[in-house]
N, CA, C and O atoms as a MOPAC input file, in Angstrom:
PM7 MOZYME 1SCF
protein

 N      0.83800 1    -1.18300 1     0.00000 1
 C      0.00000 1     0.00000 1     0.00000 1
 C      0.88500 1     1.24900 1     0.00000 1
 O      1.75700 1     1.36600 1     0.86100 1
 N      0.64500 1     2.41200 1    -1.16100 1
 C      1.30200 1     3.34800 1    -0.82200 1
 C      0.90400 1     4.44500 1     0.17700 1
 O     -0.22100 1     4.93700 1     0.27200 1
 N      1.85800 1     4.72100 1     0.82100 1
 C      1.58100 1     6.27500 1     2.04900 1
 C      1.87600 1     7.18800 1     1.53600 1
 O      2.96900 1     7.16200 1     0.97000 1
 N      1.11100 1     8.36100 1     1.48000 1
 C      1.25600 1    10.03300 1     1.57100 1
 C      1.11900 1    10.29000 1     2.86000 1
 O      0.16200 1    10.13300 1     3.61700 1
 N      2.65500 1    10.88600 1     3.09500 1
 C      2.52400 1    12.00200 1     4.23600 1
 C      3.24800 1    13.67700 1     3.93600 1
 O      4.32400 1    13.78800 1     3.34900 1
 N      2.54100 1    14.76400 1     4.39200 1
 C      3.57900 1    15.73600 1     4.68800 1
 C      4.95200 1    14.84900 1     5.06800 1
 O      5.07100 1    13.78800 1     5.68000 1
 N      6.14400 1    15.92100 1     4.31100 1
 C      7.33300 1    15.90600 1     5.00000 1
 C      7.59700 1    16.73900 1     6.18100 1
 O      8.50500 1    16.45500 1     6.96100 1
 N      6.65800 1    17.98900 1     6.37100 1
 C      7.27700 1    18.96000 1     7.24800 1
 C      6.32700 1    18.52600 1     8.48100 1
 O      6.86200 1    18.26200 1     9.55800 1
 N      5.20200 1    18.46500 1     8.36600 1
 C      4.75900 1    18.49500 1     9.69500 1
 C      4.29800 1    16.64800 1     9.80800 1
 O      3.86300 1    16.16700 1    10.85400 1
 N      4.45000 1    16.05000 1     8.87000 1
 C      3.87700 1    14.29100 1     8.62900 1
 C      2.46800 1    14.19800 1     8.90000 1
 O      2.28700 1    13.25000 1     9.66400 1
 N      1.42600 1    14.75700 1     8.61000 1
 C      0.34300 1    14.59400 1     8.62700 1
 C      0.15700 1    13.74400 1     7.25700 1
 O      0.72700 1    14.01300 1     6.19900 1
 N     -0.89800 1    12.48800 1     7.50300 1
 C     -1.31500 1    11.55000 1     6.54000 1
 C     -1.75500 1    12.55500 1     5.46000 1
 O     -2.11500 1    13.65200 1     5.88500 1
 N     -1.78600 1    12.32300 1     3.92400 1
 C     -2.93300 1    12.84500 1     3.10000 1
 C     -3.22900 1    11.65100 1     2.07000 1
 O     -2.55800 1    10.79800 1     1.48900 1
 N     -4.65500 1    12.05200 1     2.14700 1
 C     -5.56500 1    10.99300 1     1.68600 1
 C     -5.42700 1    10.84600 1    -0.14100 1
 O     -6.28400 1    11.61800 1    -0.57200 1
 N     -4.92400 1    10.37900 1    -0.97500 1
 C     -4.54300 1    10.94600 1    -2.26300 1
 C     -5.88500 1    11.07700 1    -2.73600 1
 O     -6.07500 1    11.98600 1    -3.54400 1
 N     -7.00000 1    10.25800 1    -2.35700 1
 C     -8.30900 1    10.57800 1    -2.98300 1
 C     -9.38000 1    11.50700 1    -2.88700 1
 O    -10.41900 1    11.69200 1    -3.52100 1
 N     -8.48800 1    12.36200 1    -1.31100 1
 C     -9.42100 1    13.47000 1    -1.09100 1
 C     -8.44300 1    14.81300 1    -1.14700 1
 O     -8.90200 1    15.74400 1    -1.80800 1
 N     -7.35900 1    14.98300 1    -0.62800 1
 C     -6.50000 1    15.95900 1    -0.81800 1
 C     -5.45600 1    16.04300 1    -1.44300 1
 O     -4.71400 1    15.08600 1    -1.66900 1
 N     -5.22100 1    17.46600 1    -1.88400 1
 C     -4.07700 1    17.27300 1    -3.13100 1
 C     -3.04800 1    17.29500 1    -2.52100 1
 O     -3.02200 1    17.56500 1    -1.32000 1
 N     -1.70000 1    16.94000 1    -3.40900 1
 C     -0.64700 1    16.90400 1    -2.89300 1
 C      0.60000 1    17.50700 1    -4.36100 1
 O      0.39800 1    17.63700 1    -5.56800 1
 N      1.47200 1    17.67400 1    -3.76100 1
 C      2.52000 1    18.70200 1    -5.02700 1
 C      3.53100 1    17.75300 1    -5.33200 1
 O      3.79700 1    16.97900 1    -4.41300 1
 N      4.00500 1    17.65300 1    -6.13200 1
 C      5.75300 1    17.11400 1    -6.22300 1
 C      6.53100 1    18.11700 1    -6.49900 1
 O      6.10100 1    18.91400 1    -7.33300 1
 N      7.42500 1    18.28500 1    -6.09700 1
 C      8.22100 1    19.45900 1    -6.32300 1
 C      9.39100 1    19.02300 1    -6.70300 1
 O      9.99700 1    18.41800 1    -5.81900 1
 N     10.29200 1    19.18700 1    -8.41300 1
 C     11.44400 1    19.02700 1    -8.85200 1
 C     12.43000 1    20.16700 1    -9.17800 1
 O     11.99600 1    20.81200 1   -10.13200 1
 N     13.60800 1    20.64100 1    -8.71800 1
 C     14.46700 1    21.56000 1    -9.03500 1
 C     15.79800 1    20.56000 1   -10.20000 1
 O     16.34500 1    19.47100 1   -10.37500 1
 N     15.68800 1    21.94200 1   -10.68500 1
 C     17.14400 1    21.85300 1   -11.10900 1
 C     18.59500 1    22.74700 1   -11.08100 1
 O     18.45800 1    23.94900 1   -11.30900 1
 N     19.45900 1    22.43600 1   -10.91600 1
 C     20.69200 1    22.98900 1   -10.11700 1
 C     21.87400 1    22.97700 1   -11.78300 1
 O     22.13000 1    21.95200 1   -12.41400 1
 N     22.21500 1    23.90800 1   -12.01500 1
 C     22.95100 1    23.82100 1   -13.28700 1
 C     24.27900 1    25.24200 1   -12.46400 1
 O     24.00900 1    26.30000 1   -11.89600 1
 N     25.83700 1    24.50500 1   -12.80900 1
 C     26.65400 1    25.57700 1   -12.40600 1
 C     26.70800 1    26.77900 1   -13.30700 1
 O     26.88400 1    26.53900 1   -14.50200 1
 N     26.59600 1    27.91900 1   -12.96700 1
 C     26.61200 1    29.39400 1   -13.53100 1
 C     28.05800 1    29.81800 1   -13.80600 1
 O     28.47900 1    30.74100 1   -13.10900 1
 N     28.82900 1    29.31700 1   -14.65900 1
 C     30.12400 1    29.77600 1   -15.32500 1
 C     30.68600 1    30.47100 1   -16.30400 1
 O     30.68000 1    30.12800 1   -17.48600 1
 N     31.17300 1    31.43300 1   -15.87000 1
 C     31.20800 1    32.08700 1   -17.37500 1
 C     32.26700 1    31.75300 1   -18.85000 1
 O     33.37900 1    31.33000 1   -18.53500 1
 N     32.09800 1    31.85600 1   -19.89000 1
 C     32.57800 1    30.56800 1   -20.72900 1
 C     34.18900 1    31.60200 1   -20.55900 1
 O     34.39100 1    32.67700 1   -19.99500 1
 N     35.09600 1    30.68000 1   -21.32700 1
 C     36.43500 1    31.57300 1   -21.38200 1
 C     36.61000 1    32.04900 1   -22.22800 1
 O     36.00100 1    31.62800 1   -23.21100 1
 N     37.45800 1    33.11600 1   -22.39200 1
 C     37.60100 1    33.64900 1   -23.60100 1
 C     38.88500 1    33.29800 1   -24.34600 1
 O     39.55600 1    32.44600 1   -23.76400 1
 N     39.21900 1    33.60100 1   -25.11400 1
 C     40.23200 1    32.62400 1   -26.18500 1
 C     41.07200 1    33.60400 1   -26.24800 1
 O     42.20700 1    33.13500 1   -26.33600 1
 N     41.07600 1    34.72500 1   -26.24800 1
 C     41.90300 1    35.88100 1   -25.70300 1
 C     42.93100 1    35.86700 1   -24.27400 1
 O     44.03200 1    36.29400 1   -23.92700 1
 N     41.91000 1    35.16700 1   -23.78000 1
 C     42.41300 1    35.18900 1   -22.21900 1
 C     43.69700 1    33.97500 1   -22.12400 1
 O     44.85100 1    34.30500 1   -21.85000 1
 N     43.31300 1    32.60900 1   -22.38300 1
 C     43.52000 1    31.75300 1   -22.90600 1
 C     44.93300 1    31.60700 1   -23.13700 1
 O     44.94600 1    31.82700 1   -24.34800 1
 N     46.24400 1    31.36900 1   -22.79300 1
 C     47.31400 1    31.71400 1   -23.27600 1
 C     47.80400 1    29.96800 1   -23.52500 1
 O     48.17900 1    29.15800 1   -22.67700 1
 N     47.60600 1    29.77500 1   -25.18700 1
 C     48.21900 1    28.38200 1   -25.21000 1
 C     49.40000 1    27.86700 1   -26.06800 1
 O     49.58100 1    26.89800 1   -26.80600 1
 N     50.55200 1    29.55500 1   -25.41100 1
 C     51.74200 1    29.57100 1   -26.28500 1
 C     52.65700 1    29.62300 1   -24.86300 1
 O     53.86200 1    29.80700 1   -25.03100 1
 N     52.15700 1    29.46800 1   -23.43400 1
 C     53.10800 1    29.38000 1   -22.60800 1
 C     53.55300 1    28.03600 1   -22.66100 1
 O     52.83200 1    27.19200 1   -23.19400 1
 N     54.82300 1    27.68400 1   -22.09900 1
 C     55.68100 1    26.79000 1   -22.07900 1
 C     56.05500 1    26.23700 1   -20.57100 1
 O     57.06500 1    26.58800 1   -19.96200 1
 N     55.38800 1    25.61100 1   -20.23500 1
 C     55.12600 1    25.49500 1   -18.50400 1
 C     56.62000 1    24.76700 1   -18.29900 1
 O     57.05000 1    24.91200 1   -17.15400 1
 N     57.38500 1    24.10000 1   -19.09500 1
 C     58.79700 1    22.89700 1   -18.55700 1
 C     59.65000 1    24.12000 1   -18.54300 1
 O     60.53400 1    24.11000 1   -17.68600 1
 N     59.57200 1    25.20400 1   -19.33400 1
 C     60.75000 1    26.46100 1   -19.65100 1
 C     60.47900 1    27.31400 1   -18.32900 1
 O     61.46700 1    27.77800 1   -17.76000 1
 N     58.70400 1    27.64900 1   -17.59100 1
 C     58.94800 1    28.18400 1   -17.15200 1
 C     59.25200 1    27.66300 1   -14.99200 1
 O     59.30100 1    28.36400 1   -13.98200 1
 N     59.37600 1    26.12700 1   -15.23200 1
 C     59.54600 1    25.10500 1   -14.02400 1
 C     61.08500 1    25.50500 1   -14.06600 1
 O     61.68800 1    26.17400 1   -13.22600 1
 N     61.65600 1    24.85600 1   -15.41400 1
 C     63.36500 1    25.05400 1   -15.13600 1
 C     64.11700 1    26.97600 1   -14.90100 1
 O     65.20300 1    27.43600 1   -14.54700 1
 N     62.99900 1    27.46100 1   -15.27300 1
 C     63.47900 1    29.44500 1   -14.60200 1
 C     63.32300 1    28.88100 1   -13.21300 1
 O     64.24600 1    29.19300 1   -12.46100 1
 N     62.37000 1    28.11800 1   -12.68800 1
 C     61.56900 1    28.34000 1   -10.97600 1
 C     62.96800 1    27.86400 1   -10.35400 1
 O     63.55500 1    28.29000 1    -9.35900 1
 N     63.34400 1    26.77000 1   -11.31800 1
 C     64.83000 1    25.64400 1   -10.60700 1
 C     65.95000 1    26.34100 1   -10.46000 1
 O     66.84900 1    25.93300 1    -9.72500 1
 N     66.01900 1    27.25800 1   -11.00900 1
 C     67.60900 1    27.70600 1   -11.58000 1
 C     67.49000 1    29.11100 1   -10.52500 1
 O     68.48900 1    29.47300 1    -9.90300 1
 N     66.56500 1    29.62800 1   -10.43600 1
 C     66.31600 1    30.74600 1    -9.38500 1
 C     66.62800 1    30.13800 1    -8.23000 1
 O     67.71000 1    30.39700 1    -7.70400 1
 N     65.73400 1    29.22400 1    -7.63900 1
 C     66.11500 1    28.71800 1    -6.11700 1
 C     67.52300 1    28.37800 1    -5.88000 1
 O     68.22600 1    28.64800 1    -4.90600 1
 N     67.92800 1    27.44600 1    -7.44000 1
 C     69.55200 1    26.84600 1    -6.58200 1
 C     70.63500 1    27.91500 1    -6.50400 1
 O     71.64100 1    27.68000 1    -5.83500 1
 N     70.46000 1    29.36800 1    -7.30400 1
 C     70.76300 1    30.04800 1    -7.13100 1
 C     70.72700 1    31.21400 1    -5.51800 1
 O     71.58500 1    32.01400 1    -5.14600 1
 N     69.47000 1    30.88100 1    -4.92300 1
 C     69.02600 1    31.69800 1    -3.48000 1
 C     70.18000 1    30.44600 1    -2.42700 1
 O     70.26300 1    30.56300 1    -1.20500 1

C-alpha cells in the first residue's frame, strides 16, 4: 500500500481526497565561458619550471 505524508509536519494525506505537489528543481553551475583571448596556449610550462629551478639553486 502506498503512504502520503507531509514531509514537514507528517500529517497523513488521503490521495483521494486531498491534493498533494511534487516538487522538482534543477541545479545547473553558472560559469562564465572563457575567452580565447584570455587563454594563453603559447606558454611553455617545462621552460617556465626550469626558470623556478635555476632561481632557487641560485638563493
Amino acid at each position: 500500500m502506498i503512504h502520503y505524508s507531509c514531509d514537514r509536519c507528517k500529517r497523513t494525506i488521503d490521495p483521494e481526497v486531498d491534493l498533494r505537489y511534487v516538487v522538482k528543481l534543477e541545479t545547473y553551475a553558472a560559469m562564465e565561458p572563457i575567452e580565447v583571448a584570455d587563454f594563453e596556449d603559447d606558454r611553455d610550462h617545462l621552460m617556465e619550471v626550469q626558470e623556478i629551478l635555476e632561481r632557487l639553486e641560485d638563493a
